[in-house]
VMD Tcl script that draws the C-alpha trace (Angstrom):
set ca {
  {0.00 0.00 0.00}
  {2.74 2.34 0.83}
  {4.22 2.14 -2.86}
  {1.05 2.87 -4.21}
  {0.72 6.07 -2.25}
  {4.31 6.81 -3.08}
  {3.55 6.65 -6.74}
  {0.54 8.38 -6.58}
  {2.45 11.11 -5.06}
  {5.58 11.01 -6.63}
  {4.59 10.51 -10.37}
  {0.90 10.60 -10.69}
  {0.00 13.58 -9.01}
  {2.62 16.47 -10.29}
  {1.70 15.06 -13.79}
  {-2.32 14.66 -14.08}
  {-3.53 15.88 -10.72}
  {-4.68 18.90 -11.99}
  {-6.80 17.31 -15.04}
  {-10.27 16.63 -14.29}
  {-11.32 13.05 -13.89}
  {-13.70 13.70 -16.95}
  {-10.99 15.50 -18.70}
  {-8.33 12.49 -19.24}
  {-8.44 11.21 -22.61}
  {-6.80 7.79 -23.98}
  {-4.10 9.96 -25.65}
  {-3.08 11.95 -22.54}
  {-3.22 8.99 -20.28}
  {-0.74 7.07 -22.99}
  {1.83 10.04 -22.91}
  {1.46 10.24 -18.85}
  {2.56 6.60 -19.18}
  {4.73 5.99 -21.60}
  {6.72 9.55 -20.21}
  {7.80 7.03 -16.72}
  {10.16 5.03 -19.00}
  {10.97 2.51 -16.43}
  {8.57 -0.41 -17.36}
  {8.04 -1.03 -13.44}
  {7.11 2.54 -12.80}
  {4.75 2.68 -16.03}
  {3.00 -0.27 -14.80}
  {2.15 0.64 -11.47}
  {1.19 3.69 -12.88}
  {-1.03 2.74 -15.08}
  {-2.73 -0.12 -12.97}
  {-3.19 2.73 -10.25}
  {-4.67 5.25 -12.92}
  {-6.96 2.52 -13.86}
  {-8.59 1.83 -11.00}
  {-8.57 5.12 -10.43}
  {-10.89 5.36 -13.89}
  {-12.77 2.13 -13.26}
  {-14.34 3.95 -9.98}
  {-14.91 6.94 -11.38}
  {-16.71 4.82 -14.02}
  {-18.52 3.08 -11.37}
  {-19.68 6.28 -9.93}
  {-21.06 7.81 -13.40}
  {-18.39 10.50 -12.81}
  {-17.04 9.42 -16.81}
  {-18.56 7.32 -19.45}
  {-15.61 5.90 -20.85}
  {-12.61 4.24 -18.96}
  {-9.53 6.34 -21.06}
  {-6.92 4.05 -19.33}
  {-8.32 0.63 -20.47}
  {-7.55 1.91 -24.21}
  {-3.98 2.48 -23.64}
  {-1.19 0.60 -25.03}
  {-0.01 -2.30 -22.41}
  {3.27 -1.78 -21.33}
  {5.63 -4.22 -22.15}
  {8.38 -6.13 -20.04}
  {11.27 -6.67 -21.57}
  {12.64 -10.65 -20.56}
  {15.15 -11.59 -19.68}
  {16.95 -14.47 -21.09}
  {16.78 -17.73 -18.22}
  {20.52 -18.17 -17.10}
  {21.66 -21.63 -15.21}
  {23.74 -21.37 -12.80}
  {27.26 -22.56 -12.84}
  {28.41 -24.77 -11.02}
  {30.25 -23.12 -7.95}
  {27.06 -20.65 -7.78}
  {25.32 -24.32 -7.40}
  {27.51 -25.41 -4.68}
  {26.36 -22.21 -2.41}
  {22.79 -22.69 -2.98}
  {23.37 -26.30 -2.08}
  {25.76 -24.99 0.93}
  {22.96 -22.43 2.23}
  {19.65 -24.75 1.39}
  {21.49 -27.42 3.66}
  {22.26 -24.93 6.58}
  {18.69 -23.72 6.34}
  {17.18 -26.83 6.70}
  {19.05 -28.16 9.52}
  {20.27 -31.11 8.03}
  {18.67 -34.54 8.20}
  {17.44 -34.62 11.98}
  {14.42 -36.09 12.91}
  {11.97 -38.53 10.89}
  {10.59 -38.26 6.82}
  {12.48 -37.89 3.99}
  {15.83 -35.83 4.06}
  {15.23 -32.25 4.47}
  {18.64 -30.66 3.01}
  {18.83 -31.64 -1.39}
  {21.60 -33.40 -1.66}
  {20.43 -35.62 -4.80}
  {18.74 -32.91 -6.39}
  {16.42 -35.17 -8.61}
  {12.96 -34.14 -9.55}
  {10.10 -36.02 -11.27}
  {9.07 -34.32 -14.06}
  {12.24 -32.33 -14.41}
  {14.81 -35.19 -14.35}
  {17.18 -32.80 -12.17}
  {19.05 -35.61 -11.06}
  {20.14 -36.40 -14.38}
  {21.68 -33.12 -15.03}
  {23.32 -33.17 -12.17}
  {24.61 -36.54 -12.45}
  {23.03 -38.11 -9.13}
  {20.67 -40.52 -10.24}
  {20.61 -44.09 -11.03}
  {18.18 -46.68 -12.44}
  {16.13 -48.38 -10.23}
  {15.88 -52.52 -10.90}
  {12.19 -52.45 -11.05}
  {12.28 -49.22 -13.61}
  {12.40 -46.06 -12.81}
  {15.37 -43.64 -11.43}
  {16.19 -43.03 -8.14}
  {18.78 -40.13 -6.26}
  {21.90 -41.88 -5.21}
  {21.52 -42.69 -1.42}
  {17.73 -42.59 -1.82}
  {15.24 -45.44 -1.35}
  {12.96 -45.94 -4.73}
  {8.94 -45.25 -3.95}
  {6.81 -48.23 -3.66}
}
mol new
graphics top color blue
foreach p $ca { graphics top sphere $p radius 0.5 }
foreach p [lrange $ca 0 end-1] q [lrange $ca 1 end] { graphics top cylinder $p $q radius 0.2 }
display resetview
């Protein structure tokens, strides 16, 4: 709640919160939003502006909703990236130290196999082995019945 306030203050205010709530067209709205630059900043703008519209709307204060018209704004992605292998060996390091080790009864609570079903993790990392009945199984680990 407090970074909506902070955007309404900090960016939505100085730049429409003089406009009348009937006075905001689809074309000023667009420039208000595309002018934040920062796709982060644009979209909390603009979902703030919009529900800012859709009550108005609700209220009969406007007929149309200017901000549903504009253009989306777009994230830009980021390619995945795996990690390497010593950057591996921390997250291993800290996940193990989080969970306390194996103490107490179930199923090992630190990853040390690192296998997944549907993800075959185990065979990335080189921990697995088949299983006589089928299957494949984390070194160390019991196969389920």
């Amino acid at each position: 709640m407090e970074l909506y306030e902070q955007t309404i203050r900090v960016h939505i205010t100085p730049a429409v919160g003089d406009v009348r709530v009937g006075e905001l067209t689809v074309g000023g709205a667009e420039r208000f939003i595309e002018s934040k630059g920062e796709t982060t900043v644009a979209q909390r703008c603009r979902i703030i502006l919009s529900g800012m519209m859709a009550l108005a709307a609700q209220h009969d204060a406007i007929e149309r909703h200017p901000v549903r018209d504009t253009s989306t704004v777009k994230r830009e992605r980021k390619k995945p990236r795996a990690l390497t292998v010593d950057e591996l060996a921390i997250q291993r390091r800290r996940i193990g130290s989080y969970a306390g080790g194996n103490v107490g009864h179930g199923p090992p609570r630190a990853i040390t196999g690192w296998s997944c079903s549907s993800s075959g993790w185990g065979l990335v990392a080189g921990s697995t082995r088949r299983h006589p009945r089928g299957g494949l199984t984390s070194t160390g680990a019991s196969p389920r019945r």
